[in-house]
Every structure is written in C-alpha cells, then in structure tokens.
N, C-alpha and C positions, 0 to 999 in steps of 0.2 A: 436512455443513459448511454453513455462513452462506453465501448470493450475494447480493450487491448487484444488481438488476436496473435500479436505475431511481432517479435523485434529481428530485426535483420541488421545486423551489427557487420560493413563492408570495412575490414580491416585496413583497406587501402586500394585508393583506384589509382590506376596508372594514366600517363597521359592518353594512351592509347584509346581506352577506358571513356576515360572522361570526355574526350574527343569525339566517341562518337554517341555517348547518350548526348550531350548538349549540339551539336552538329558543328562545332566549331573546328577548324582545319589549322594546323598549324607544320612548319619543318620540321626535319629533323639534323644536325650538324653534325662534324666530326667531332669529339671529342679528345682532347689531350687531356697530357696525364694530369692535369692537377683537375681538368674537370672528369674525371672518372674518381678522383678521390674525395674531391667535392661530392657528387652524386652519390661516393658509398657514404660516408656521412649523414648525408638527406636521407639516404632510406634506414638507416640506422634510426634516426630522428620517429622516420615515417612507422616503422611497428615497435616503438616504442608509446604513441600515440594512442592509446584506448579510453574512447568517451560509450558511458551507457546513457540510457534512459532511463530515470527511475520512475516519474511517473507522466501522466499526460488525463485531462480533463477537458471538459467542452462547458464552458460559462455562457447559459445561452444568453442568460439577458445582457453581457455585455456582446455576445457574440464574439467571444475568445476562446482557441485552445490555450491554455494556460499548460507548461511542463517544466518537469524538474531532468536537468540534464548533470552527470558525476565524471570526474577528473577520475578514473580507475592504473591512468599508464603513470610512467614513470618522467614525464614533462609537463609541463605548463601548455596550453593548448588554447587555440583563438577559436569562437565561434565567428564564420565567415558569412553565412547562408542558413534561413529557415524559410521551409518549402511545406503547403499544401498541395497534394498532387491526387491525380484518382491514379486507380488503381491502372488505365491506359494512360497514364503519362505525362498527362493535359492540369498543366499546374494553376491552380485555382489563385491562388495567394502568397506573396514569396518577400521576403526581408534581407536585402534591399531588391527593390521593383525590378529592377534591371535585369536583361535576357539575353547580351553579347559580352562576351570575357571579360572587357573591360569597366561593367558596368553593374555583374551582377554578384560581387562579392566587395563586402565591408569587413571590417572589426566592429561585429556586435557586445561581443563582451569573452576576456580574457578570463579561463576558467585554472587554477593555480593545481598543482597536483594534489589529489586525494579532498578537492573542496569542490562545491556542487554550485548551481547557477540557476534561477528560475527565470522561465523565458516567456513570452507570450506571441500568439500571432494572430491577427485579426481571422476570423471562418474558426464555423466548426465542423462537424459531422452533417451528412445531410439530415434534413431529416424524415420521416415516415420512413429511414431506412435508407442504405448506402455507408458507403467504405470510403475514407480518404487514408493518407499515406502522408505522414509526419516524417519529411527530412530535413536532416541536422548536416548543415557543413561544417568541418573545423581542421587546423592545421595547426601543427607543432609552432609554437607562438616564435620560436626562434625563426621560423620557418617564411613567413608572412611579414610581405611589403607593403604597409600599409598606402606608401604612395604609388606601387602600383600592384595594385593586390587580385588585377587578371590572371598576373605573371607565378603567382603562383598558386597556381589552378594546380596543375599537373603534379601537386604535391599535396593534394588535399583529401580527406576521407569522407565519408559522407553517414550518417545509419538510419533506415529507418524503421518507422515506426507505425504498423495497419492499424486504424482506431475504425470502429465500426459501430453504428448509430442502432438502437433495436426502435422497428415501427413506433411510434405515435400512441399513446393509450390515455387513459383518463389521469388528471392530475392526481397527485400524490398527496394522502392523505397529512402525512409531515412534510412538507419542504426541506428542500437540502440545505443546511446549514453552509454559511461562505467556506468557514475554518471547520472542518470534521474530522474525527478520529475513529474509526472501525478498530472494535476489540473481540477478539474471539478467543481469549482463553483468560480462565480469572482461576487464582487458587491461594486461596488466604489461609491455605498450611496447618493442617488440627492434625491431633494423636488420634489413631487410629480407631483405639474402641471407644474413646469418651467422646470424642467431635468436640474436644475443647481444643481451640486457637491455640497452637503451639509459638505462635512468631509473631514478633512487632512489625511486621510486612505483610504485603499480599505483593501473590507474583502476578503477572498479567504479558498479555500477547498483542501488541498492536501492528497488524500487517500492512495497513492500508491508508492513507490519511489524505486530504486536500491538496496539503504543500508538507516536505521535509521542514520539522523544526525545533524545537528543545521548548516541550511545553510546562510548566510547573501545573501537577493538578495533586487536588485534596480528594482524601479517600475519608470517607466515615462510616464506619462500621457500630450496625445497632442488632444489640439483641434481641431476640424475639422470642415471648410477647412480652417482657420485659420492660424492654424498652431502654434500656442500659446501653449507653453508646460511648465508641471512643475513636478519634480521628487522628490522621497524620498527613503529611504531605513528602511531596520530592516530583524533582522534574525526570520527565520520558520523553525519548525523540519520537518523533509522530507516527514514522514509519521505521520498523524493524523487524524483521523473521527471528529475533534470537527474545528471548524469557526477561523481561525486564523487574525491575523490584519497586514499591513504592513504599515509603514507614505508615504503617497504616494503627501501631500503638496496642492494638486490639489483642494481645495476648491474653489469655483466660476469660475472656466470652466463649460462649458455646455455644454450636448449632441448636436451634436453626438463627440466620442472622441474613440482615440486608446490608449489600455493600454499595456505598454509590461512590460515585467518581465526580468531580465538580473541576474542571479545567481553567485557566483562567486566559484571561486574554482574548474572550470571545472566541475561544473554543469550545467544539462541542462532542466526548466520546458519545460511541453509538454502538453497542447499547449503554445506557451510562447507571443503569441500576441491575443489580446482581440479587437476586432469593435463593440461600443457601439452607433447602430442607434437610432435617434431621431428627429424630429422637436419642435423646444423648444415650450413650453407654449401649447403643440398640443397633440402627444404623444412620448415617448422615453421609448427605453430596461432601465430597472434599471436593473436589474442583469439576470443572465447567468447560467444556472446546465444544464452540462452537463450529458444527459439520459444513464448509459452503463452497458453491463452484465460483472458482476464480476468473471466469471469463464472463459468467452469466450476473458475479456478482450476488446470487440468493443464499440461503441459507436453508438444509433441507434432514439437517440431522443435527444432533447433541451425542457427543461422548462426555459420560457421567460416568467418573470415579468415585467409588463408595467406600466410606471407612465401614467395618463388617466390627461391630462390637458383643453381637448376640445372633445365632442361629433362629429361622423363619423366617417368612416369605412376607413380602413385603410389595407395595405397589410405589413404582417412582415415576414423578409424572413432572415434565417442565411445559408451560405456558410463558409463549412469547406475546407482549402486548407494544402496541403502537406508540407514540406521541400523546394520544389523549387518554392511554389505560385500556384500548379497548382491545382482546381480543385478535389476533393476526394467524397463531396457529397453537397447536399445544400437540403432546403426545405423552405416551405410557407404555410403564411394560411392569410386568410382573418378575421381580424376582427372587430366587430361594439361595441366599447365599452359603458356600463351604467354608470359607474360610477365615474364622472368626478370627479376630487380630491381624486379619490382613486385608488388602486393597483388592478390589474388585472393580472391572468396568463394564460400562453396558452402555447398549447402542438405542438412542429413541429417533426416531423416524416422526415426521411430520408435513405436510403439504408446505412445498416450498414458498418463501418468501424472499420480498429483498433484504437484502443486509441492512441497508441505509432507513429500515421502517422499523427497525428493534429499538424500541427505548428501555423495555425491561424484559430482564430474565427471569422469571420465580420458578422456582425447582420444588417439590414436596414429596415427603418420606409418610408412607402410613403402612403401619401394621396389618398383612390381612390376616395373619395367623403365627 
C-alpha cells in the first residue's frame, strides 16, 4: 500500500533557488522604480499563494498516482508542473515532459481559492518497496504567462509530497474498493442508563477516503434480537477530521443494535457495519473509535464508551471481521464500573490489522457478576 511519510509544503522558491535545483542559468538587471514596485506586488502575490495536499494513492492497475490538491491561500492559483522524482533527485515522470525553462511548464489546471482539484500522473511507488517524491508546481494564476510560461519560473512554488511503497505480500483477502471511505468513529447517541437511542442521528468520523466528495449514504439501524429496524439518510464529505451527523430516524430502539452504512454511487464505507452491545438498563457500548496508526494505515485498538446503568463487572469484547465474515482480530477486557449514570471508557488492545480489511465491527456486553 501507498504511506504518506512526510509533506513539505516550500512556501516559495526564489529564482536563485530554482536556478540552481533545475541547472538553468539566467541574468540578473538593474531594476527601476516601477520594476521594484512591480516585484513588491509579485511577492505580495507570491505568500499569499498556499496550495496543500490532501491526499495521494497509487492505482496500480492503471499504474496512476492519483491526488487531491486544495486552494488553502488567499488567490486563485495555476497548477504549472507534476513531478515523480526519488528521493536523489532523478525524476522518474513529470507533466508536461519537458526538462529546459522553456519547455517544462504548462497550465495544467486552474485551482480557484478555497476549491480543490484532483490530478493524476502516470508511475507509482515502486514496488517490493522504495520512496518517490510527489511535486506539485503552481503560481498565483495572476502570475502566469501562459504564452511564455518559462518566464515565470522564478515566481513559482513548488510542495512535496514522500509516498512510500511497503514490500510486496500476499494478495488481499477483500480487494480495494475504486471509490472507499474509512470510518473510525460511530455514535448513535443513547441515555445513559437505559441504552435507549436518544436521537434521530448517528454521529460518525470519516478521516480517510479515495478522492474528496459529497457522498449521499443510508444508515439503517436494527434492533437486536428483535429485529425492529429504522433507517434514514444524508450526505457526508468523504474526508474530514471534524464529527459529521447523518438522520438515522432510530430514536427509541435500544441497545444492543446493528448500524450499517450503504453509500451510494459505487461507494464503499469501511467498516460499513457497526454491532452495538448492551443489556439495557445494565450496561451498553454508546459509541466506538476506532485506535489506528496513520502512516502504517492498521488498526490496533478500540476506545469503547460505556453507558454504566447498573453496578458489576461485566466482560466487553469487540471482534473485527473481513469481507467474507470471517474473523481478522477480536479483544476483551473485564470491567467493574463506578459510576452508575455516568460514562465510562475503556481501552481493548488487539493484533493489528489493516484498516481497509474491517467490514464489521460487533461489540458485546455480558454480565460476569
């Protein structure tokens, strides 16, 4: 799989800079006053100028990195230049081909402020292992001649971006979905000591996803064993760090309950089913974070918050399963809650796995005493 190790976000090269990574030699003149008020201008222009990178993947069967690049400054901005390079220098793949001033920079696509752009470049990571080095050219679009756009080199920024391949292993039991969504936190909101569904919502966490996009997905919510189900819908952007909401309808079911996520548009969340154990009025999971390292990409812990309705100790165990149902990892812990009417959390530990292999979470609550 692709990891992102490391973004290097170069606010602004100089000509001097630029001149001499690329080896191109150029004068320098005198300047008069209107070209010194011109140049404060340009550089006004020039850290004004802030592009990120939100995400970056490797598609090996078309053999594409594929990346999502965001307008974060306060102008409109050109992408000029996209570069695969190793990590000494030696550039593998670059858009447009060209390797002297005059030849090696276009208007690939105009990125507007605060709106993002999804790009592609032929190569990916190597593989059994090896480092490349995703750069992004781009210049304040005011900035940029498109009929002679060598000429402004010396006013252009660059950022990039280490992706780094892990060895070669046995194929993957689920396949990567094209369009995927990684979720790691679910909480469909119950009162404390009953574990009855307080809210027509469930909150959720999506950090990670394919491509940035505004996806409409269906939540249905079943009681168990029951069997009593109620669903709702609402759209979520694919990637975000902040608590997003979806109408999920499901007020007054009670723990325990399955939550599933169904996306549409050949989308696919991951994990896309939720098991919320509980014995009502006793203790029940209220919500689910899932524990994972963000470079390795696995998943190696659960933070489980417990509504505490009744004093005694109690065993909580969650079991993660694959694609086909089976099996990937599970853990448990024993706990003796104090604080009855109130929230408690607890840490379960389990032999890591990847993120991208979780199709279900099931959680369960039992009494040992």
């Amino acid at each position: 799989g692709i990891t992102i190790l490391g973004l290097v976000i170069i606010a602004s090269i100089t000509a001097a800079l630029g001149i001499l990574l690329l080896g191109v030699t150029a004068g320098f003149f005198n300047k008069t006053i209107f070209d010194l008020t011109k140049e404060t201008s340009e550089n006004i222009q020039e850290i004004r100028s802030v592009l990120v990178i939100e995400y970056a993947t490797c598609d090996l069967d078309s053999n594409q990195t594929k990346f999502s690049v965001r307008n974060v400054g306060m102008i409109d901005l050109t992408i000029t230049r996209i570069e695969l390079r190793s990590p000494q220098g030696e550039i593998y793949n670059s858009i447009p081909e060209g390797t002297a001033a005059e030849n090696m920079f276009t208007n690939i696509t105009k990125v507007v402020r605060d709106e993002n752009a999804t790009l592609s470049i032929g190569g990916c990571v190597r593989e059994n292992g090896g480092t490349v080095i995703l750069r992004v050219w781009y210049i304040s679009s005011s900035l940029f001649d498109p009929d002679n756009p060598g000429e402004s080199m010396d006013k252009m920024s660059y950022l990039d971006l280490v992706l780094e391949s892990t060895p070669a292993v046995s194929p993957l039991t689920c396949p990567i979905p094209d369009n995927w969504i990684l979720m790691d936190f679910v909480d469909p909101i119950s009162y404390v000591t009953s574990g009855t569904i307080a809210r027509d919502y469930v909150r959720i966490r999506v950090p990670l996803a394919s491509e940035p996009e505004e996806v409409s997905v269906t939540v249905t919510v079943q009681q168990l064993p029951s069997g009593a189900t109620r669903s709702g819908s609402g759209t979520i952007d694919s990637i975000s760090n902040e608590v997003q909401v979806v109408d999920a309808d499901a007020s007054g079911l009670h723990m325990p309950v399955k939550i599933t996520f169904s996306p549409s548009g050949g989308w696919v969340i991951i994990p896309s089913e939720w098991t919320f154990g509980g014995i009502p009025y006793q203790l029940h999971v209220s919500d689910i974070l899932l524990v994972w390292d963000e470079t390795k990409r696995v998943v190696y812990a659960a933070l489980v918050s417990l509504g505490v309705g009744s004093s005694g100790t109690y065993r909580v165990s969650i079991t993660l399963k694959d694609c086909n149902g089976d099996v990937i990892a599970s853990g448990q812990t024993i706990v003796t809650p104090v604080s009855v009417g109130g929230v408690e959390d607890t840490w379960i530990e389990f032999n890591p796995v990847r993120f991208d292999q979780i199709y279900y979470v099931e959680t369960e609550v039992v009494r040992v005493s």
